[in-house]
KOLKEPA-687438 format. One record per residue: residue in three letters; x, y, z of N, C-alpha, C, O, CB in turn. Coordinates in steps of 0.02 Angstrom, whole numbers, plus 50000, padded with zeros to 5 digits. Atoms other than C-alpha are relative to their C-alpha. Glycine has a CB too. Layout:
<nodes>
ALAXYZXYZXYZXYZXYZ
...
</nodes>
This chain:
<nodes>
UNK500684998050012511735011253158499564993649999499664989049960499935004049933
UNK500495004150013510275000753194499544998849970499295003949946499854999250024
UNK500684998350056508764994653091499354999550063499204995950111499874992149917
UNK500604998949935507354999053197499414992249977499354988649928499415010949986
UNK500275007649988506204984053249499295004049952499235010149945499854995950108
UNK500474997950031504434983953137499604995549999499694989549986500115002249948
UNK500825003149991502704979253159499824994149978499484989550000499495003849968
UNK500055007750055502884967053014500254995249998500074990649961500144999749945
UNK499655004549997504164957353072500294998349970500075001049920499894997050010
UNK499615001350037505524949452978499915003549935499335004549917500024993950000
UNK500224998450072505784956852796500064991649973500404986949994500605006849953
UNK500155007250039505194941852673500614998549951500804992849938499245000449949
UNK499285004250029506844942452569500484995450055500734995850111500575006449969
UNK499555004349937507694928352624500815001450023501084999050073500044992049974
UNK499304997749979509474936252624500075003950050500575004150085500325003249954
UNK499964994149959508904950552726499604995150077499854996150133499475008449957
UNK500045005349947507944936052851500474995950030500224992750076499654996049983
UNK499695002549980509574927652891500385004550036500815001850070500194996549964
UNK499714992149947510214946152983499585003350029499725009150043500345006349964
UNK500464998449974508564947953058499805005749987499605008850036500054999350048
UNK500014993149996508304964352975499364998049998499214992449978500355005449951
UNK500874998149982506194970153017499954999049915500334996949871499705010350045
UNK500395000650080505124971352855499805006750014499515007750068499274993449979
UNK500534992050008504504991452817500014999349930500564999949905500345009250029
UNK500365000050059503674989652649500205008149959500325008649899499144998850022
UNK499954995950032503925005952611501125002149989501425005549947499405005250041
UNK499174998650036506105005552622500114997449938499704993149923500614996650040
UNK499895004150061506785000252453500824996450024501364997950049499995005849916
UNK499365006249996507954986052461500565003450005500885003750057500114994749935
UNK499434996350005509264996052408500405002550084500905000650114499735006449953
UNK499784996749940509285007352568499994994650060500424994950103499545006350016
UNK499795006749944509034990752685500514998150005500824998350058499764994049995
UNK499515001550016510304984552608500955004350044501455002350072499765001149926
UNK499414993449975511505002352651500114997150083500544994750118499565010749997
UNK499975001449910511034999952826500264991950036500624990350084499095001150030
UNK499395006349974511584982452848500545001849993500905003650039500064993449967
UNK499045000049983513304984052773500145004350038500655002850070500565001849940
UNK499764998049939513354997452893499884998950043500085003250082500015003950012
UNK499965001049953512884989253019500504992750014500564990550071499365000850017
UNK499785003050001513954975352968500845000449988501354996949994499634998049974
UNK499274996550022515294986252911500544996649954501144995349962500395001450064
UNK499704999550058515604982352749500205002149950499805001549904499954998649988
UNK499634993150066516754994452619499294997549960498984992249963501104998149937
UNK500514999750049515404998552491500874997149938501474998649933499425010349991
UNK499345002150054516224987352331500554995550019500964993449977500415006249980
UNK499475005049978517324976152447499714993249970499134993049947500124999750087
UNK500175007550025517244956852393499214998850054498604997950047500844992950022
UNK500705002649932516114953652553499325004449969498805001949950500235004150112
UNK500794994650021514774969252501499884999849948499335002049932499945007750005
UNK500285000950049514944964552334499594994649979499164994549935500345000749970
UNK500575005149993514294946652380499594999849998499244998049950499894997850028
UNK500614999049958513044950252500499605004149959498995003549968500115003150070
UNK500664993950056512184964652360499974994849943499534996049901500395010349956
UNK500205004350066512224951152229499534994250043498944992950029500814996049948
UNK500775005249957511234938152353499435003150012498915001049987500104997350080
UNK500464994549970510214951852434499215001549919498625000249910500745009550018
UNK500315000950048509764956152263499544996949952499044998849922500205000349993
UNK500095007550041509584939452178499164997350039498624995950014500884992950028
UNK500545002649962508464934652334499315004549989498755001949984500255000050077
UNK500524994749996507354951052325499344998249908498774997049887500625009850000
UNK500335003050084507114947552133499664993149990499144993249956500634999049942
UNK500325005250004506614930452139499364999050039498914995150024500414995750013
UNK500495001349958505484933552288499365005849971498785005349990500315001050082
UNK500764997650028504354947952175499994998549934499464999549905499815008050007
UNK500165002550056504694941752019500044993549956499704990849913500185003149980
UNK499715005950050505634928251960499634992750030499574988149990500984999350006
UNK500615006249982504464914152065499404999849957498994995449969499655001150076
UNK500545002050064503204916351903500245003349951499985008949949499215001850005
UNK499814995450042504104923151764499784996449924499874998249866500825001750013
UNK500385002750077503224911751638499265001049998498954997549958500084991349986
UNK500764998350001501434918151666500015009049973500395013549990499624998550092
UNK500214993850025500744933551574499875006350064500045012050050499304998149958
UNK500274996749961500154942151720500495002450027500425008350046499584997450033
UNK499374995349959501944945851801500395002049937500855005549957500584995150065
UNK499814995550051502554951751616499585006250000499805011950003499964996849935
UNK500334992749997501274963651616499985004450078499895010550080499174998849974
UNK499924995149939501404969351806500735004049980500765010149973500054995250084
UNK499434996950026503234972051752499955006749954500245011749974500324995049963
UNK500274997650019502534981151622499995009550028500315014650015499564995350003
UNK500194996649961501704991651738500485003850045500455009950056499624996750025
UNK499634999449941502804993651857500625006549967500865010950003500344991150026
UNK499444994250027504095005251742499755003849942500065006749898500714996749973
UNK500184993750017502885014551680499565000349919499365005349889500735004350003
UNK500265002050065502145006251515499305000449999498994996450033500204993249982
UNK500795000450004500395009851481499844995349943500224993449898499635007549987
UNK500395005350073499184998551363499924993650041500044992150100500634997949914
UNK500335007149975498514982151380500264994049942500014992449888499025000750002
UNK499765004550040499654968951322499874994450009499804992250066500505000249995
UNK500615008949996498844950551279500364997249986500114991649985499304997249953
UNK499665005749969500264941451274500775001750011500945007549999499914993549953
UNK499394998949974502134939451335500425003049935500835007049955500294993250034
UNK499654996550048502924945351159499845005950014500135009450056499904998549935
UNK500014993449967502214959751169500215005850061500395011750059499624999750003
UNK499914999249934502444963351329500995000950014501185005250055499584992450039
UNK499535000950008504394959151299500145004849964500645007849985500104995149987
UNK499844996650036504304971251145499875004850024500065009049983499874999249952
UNK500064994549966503824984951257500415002150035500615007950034499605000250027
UNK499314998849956505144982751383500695000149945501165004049955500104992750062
UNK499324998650029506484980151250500305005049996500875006450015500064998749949
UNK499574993650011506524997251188499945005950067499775011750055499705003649923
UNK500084993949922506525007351390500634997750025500854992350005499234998650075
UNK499205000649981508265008051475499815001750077499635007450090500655006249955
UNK500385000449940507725005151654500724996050043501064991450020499134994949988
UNK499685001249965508875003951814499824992150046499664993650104500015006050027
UNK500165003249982508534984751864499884998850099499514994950128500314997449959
UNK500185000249947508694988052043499755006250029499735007450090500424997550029
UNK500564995849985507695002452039499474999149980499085003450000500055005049987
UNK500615004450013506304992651968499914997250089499494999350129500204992549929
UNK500205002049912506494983052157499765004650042499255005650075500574997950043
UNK500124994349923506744996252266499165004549965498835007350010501035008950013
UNK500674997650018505035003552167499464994349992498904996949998500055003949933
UNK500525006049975503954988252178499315000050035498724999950018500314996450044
UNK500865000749958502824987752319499925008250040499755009250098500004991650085
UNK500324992950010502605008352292499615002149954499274998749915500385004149996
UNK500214997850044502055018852204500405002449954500065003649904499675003250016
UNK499594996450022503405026052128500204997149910500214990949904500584999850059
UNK499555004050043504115020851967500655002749960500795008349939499584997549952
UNK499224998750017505865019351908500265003149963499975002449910500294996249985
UNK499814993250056506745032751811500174995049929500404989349924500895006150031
UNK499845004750056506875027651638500495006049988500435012050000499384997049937
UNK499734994150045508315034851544500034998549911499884993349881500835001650030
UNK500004999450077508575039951353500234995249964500044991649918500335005049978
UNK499225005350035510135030951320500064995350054499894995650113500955004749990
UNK499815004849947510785015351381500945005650014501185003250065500034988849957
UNK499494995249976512515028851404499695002350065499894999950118500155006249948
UNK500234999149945511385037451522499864996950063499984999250119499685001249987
UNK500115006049959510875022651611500734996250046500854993950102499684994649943
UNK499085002749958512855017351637500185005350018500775004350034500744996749951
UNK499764996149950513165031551714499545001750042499805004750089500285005249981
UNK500244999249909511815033451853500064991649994499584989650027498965004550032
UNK500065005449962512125014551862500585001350017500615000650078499834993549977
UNK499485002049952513985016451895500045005150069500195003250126500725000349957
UNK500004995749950513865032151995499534998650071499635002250120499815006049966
UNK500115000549928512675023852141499914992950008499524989850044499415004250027
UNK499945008549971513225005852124499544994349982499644988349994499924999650075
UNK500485003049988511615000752078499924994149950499464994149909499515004350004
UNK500055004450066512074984251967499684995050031499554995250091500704997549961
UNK500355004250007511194968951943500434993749984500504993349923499525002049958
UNK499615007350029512334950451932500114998949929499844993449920499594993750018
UNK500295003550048512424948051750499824992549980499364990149948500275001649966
UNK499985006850006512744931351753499234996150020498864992449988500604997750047
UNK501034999849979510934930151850499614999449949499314994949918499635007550030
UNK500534996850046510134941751752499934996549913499384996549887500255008949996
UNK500285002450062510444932751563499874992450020499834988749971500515001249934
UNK500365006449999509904916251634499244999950008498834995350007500274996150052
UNK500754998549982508344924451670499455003949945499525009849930500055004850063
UNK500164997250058507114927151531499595006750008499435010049959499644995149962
UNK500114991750000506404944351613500475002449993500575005049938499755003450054
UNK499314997149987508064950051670500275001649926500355007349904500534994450045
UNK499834999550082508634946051478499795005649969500085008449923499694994749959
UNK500204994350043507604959051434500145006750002500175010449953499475000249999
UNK499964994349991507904973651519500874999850021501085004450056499425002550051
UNK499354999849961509794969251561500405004749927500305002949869500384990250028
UNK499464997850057511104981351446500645000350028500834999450086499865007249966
UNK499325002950008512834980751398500225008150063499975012950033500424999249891
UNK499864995749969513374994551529500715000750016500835006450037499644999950042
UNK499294999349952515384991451590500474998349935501094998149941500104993450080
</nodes>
């Protein structure tokens, strides 16, 4: 299966720029992602696809968030972005809002530059099971070096 060519040219993650996949704003990483390893034909979960989704990832994250993660303004897009209303004036806050929401970290990505925003669930139980059931984890090792990531990352495995 191919990724069809697009208007926009290269996608801007740099993992997905080194396999020439197009840029469509509206796919979520995630499903780009699908379509490479199949077009690369890699077992979902093999060492190789488990790499390449932890770079893929890593790269996607750093390229909408983690390049300013000490300015107020991308705590509160974050914020935003999973669904938090209010107007928070500084990064504690902003931190104490996300603490208590149990949010799929790479469904925060793949919801980004939509509209959409990411399912929150009840429980972090809930949360480990639609995370194990469609794969959708996040590096930890990454994620607690990272003082957003820190926040929304739970004990899931």
């Amino acid at each position: 299966m191919r990724i069809k060519v697009s208007p926009f040219g290269l996608h801007p993650n740099q993992f997905l720029q080194d396999f020439n996949v197009p840029y469509h704003p509206e796919l979520p990483i995630s499903y780009l992602f699908s379509l490479l390893s199949k077009e690369r034909n890699w077992k979902t979960n093999s060492r190789t696809w488990r790499k390449n989704w932890n770079k893929c990832m890593a790269c996607e994250y750093d390229r909408l968030i983690g390049y300013c993660n000490t300015n107020l303004e991308t705590w509160q897009e974050l914020c935003r972005q999973v669904g938090i209303e209010g107007s928070f004036m500084s990064i504690t806050k902003c931190k104490k809002a996300l603490a208590g929401i149990h949010v799929n970290i790479i469904d925060v990505l793949d919801c980004w530059n939509t509209d959409d925003v990411p399912r929150r669930f009840a429980s972090v139980r809930q949360l480990a099971e639609y995370t194990k059931k469609t794969n959708k984890t996040f590096n930890r090792h990454v994620a607690k070096q990272d003082k957003i990531l820190r926040i929304l990352l739970r004990r899931i495995f």
